[in-house]
C-alpha positions in Angstrom: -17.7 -44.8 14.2 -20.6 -42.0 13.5 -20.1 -40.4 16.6 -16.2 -40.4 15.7 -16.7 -39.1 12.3 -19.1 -36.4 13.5 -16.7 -35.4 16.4 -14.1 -35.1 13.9 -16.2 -32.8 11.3 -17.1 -30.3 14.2 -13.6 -29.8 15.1 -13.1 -29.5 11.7 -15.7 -26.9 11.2 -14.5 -25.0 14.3 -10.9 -24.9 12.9 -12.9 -23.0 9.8 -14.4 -20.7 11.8 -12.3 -20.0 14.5 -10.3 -16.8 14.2 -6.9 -16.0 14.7 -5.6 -13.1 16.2 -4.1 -10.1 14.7 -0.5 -9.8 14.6 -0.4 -6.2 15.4 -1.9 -4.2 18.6 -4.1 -2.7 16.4 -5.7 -2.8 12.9 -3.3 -0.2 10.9 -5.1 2.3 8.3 -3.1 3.4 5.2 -4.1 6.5 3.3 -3.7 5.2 -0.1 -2.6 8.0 -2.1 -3.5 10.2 0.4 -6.7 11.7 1.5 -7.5 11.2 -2.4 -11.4 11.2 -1.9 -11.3 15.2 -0.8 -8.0 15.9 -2.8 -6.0 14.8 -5.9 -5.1 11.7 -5.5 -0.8 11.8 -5.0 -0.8 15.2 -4.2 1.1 17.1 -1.3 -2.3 18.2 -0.3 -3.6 15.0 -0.3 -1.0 14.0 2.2 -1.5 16.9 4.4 -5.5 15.7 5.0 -4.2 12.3 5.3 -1.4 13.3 8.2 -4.5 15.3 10.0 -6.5 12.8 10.2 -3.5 10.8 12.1 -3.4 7.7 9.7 -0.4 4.8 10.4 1.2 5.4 7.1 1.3 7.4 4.2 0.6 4.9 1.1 2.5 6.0 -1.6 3.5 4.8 -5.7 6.9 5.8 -7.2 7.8 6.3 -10.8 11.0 7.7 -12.5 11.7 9.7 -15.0 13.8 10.0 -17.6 16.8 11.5 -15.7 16.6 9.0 -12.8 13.9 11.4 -10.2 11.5 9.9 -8.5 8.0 11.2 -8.4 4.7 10.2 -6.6 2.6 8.7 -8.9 0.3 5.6 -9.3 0.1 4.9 -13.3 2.8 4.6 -15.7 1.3 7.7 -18.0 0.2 11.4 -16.8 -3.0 10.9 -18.7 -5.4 10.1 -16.0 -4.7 12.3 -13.4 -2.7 15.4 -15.1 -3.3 17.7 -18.0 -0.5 16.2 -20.0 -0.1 13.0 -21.6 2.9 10.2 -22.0 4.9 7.8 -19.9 6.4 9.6 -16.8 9.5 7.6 -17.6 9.6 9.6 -21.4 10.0 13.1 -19.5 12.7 14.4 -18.0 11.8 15.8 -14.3 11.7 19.4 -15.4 9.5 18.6 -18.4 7.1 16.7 -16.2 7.0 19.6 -13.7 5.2 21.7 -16.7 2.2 19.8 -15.8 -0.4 19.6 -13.2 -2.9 17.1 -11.5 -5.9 18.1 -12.2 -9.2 16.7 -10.5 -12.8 17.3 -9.8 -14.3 17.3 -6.7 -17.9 18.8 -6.1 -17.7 20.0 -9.6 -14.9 22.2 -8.4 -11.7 21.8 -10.5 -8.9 21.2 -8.4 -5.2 21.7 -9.4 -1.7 20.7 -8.0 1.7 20.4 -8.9 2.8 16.8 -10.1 4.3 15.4 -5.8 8.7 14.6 -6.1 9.7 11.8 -3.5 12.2 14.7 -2.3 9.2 17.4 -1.5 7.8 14.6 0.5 10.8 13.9 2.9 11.2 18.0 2.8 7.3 18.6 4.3 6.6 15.5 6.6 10.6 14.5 7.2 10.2 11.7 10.6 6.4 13.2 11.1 5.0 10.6 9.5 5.3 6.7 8.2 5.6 6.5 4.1 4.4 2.6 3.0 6.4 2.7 -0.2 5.6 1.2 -3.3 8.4 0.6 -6.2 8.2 -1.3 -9.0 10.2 -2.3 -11.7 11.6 0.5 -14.5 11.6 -1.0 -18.0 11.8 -4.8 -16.4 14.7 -3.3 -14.5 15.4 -2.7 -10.4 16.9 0.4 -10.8 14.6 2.8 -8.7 15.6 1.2 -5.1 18.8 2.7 -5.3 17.9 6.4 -5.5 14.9 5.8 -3.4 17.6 4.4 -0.7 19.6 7.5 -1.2 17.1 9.9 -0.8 15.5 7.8 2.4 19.3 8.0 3.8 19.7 11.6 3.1 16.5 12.7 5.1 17.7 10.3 7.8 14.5 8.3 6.9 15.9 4.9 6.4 14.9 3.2 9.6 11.5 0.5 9.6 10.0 3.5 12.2 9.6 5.9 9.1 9.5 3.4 6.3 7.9 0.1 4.7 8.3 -0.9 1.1 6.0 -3.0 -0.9 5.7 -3.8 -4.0 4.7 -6.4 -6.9 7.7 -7.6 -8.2 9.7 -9.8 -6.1 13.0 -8.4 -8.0 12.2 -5.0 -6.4 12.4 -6.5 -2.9 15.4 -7.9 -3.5 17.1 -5.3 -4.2 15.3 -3.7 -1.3 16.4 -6.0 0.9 19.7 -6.2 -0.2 20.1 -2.3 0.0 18.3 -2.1 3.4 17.3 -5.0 5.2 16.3 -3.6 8.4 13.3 -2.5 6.6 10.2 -4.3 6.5 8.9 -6.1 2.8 5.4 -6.9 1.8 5.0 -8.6 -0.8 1.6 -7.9 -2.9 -0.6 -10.3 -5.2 -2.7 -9.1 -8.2 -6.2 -9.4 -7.6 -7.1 -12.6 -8.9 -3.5 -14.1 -9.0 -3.3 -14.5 -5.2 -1.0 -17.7 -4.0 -1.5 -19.0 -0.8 1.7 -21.6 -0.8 3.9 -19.0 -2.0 2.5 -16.6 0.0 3.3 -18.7 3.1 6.7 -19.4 2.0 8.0 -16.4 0.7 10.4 -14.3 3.6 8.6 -11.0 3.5 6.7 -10.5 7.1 3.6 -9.1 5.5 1.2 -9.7 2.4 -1.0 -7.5 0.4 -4.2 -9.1 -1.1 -6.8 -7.2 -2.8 -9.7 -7.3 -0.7 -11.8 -10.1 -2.9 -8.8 -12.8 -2.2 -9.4 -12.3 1.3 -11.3 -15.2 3.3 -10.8 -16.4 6.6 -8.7 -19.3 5.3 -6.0 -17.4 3.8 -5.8 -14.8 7.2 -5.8 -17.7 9.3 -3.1 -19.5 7.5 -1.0 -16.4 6.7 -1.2 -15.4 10.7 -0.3 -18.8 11.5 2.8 -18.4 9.8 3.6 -15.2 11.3 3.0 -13.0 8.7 0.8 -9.8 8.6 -2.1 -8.9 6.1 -2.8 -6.0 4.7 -6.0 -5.4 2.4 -6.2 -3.0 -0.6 -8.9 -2.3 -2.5 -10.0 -1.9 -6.6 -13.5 -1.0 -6.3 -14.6 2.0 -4.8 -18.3 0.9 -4.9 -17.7 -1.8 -2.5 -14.9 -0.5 -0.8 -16.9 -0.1 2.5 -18.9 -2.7 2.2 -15.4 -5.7 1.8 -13.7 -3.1 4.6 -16.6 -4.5 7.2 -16.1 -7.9 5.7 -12.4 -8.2 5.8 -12.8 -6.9 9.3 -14.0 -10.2 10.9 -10.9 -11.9 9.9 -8.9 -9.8 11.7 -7.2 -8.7 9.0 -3.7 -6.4 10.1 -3.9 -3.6 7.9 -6.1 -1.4 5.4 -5.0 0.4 2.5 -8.1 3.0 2.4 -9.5 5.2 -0.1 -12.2 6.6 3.1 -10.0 7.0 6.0 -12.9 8.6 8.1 -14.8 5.4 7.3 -12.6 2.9 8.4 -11.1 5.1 11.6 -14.3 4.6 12.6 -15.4 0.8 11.3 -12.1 0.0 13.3 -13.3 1.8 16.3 -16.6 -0.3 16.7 
């Protein structure tokens, strides 16, 4: 009966430790918010260094504003990262053009126009790969609709240009309603991450912040088909979780140092 029991914890331990396979050819890099540690975060620029250094996506946040435009941009106000202040959603599109991003980077002051979805599509057009996320607009799903418009009007609306992710489930309904050729991921707060849903829900992939990753939930989440993709909150450990996440085979990394993790990936 010890031998039995003993036998049975070591295949136990092995099925701990043992790790699956990648779902993909090869770990995928995603600049998030662009080249943002040598350029404004969200910024046209900030793309360009990102498309030079020949990442798999462009990671990008949407917001709208008050006339129904879509604009790259992470938070819900222009304080952080412009030389304005407010809710994106309280400007119209021409008032928010009035202001600029403004960053410092080797105490040199850097400053760029405020990024439109449009101007986007207009420079890269089918160059590159733009992993899009939307979000809800006052508790409302109305973004997907102009996004879907836009995407169809640049001829961009196929899953070899696009991905969509996003927070809110309602979002990727709508999403998937509107274009369902397109692939989903699904993304969990850091600290709210749900392994059962996250196995259950239909969207191919799942974004965990980088501290909700073990081998468990890669394993199980691979098992079920379904691809991960790691983002990151702190920037101080940033390199040090990429390396970590990196034994689990994880699918995909949403990177703030694309240099950096080209080359952990290349190892």
């Amino acid at each position: 009966m010890f031998i039995l029991l003993l036998l049975a914890g070591l295949l136990y331990a092995r099925a701990e430790t043992q790790v699956e396979p990648m779902l993909v050819d090869k770990a995928e890099v995603y600049a998030h918010r662009g080249a943002n540690d040598r350029f404004n975060e969200s910024t046209l620029t900030a793309y360009k260094i990102a498309a030079q250094d020949e990442v798999d996506a462009l990671e990008l946040d949407l917001r709208m504003t008050k006339d129904g435009e879509l604009v790259v941009m992470h938070d819900a106000t222009i304080d952080r990262t412009t030389n304005g202040s407010g809710e994106v959603s309280e400007y119209t599109f021409e008032e928010l053009m009035k202001f600029e991003t403004v960053e410092v980077f080797q105490q040199e002051e850097k400053r760029e126009a405020i990024l439109s979805l449009e101007e986007m599509f207009q420079v890269f057009g089918k160059n590159e790969h733009y992993y899009i996320e939307t979000r809800l607009v006052n508790g409302k799903a109305i973004m997907e609709n102009k996004l879907v418009e836009l995407l169809k009007e640049y001829g961009l609306l196929d899953q070899q240009y696009v991905s969509f992710q996003s927070f809110s489930e309602q979002s990727l309904q709508k999403l998937q309603a509107l274009a369902p050729s397109i692939q989903l991921t699904l993304l969990f707060k850091k600290g709210e991450f749900d392994l059962q849903k996250a196995k259950e829900v239909p969207y191919p992939a799942i974004g965990i912040e980088s501290t909700d990753v073990s081998l468990k939930v890669v394993n199980e989440l691979h098992q079920q088909g379904k691809e991960v993709h790691v983002y990151f909150t702190d920037l101080a450990t940033q390199k040090q979780e990429q390396k970590r996440v990196k034994q689990y085979q994880v699918d995909g990394y949403f990177t703030d140092f694309i240099g950096y993790t080209k080359q952990l990936l290349e190892e």
